[in-house]
Residue, then its C-alpha position, 0 to 999 in steps of 0.5 A: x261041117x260036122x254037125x253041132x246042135x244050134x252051132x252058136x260058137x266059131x270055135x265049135x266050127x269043124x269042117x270035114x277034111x275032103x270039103x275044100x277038095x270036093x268043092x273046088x272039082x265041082x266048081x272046076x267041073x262047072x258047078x255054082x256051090x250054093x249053101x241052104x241052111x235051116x238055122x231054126x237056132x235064130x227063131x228059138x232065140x238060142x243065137x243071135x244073127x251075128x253069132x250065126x254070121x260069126x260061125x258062117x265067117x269061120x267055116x267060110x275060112x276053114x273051107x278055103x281056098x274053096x269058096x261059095x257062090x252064095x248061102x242062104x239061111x232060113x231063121x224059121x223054127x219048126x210048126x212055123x208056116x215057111x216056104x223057105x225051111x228045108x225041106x220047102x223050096x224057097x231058098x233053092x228057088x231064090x238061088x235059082x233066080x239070082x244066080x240063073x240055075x238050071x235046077x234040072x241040072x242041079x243037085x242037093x247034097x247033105x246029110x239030112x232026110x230034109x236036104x234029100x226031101x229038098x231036091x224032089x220038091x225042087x224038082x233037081x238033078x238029085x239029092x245026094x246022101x252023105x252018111x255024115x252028120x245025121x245021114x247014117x240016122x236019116x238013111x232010113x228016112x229018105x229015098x236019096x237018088x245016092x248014098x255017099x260015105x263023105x263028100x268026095x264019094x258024092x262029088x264022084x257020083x255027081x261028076x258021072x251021072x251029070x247031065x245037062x250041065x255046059x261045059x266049065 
């Protein structure tokens, strides 16, 4: 979705145009979609978690018919020792047992350096740039395995350098 600071507002959700279609070929291609997300607005006390689970309800409407495997979200605010807060493993490996991933075949992609740091600490398949959101800033941050302009470039990129993965 485009990026709001503290996004505490449903009405403030605005998810990209091509993430529905994207999604729905990973998925076609095999891919479980899990969403990690810092929320450090929780531990700042900026929102409450029925106001982050409000705004997850609508992007999870605007997203559709797309859906998720599973999101995961880490209240930490940064300077608090976590080992859940991107770019810490800990959401990932959480995913990784409750839904059986292969991490070696799995990939991370957002638009932050944090999401890119993510994927080496996780030890995944890659971590994807899209140049969105913060991504045209963080571009200089990061050592992303690629750099995508949206998210229909990075599923393209996905679906020609997988590896591992068992057919859908």
């Amino acid at each position: 979705m485009e990026d709001v600071d503290y996004c505490r507002d449903p009405a403030q959700v605005a998810v990209y145009p091509d993430a529905a279609a994207s999604l729905a070929r990973l998925r076609a291609a095999g891919f479980r979609l899990i969403l990690v997300t810092n929320q450090s607005g929780l531990g700042r006390g900026y929102f409450t978690e029925a106001d982050y689970q409000a705004v997850h309800a609508e992007f999870l409407r605007q997203l559709a018919p797309a859906t998720l495997d599973a999101a995961y979200f880490c209240p930490d605010a940064p300077g608090i020792p976590s080992t859940r807060r991107k770019p810490a493993p800990g959401m990932v490996q959480e995913a990784a047992i409750d839904h059986r991933l292969d991490l070696a075949c799995s990939y991370v992609v957002g638009d932050k350096a944090a999401d890119i740091e993510l994927a080496a600490r996780a030890n995944l398949q890659g971590g994807v740039l899209v140049l969105t959101g913060k991504g045209q800033a963080d571009q200089v941050l990061c050592l992303p395995n690629y750099t995508a302009p949206n998210l229909t470039a990075a599923t393209d990129w996905i679906l020609q350098h997988r590896s591992n993965l068992p057919p859908p």
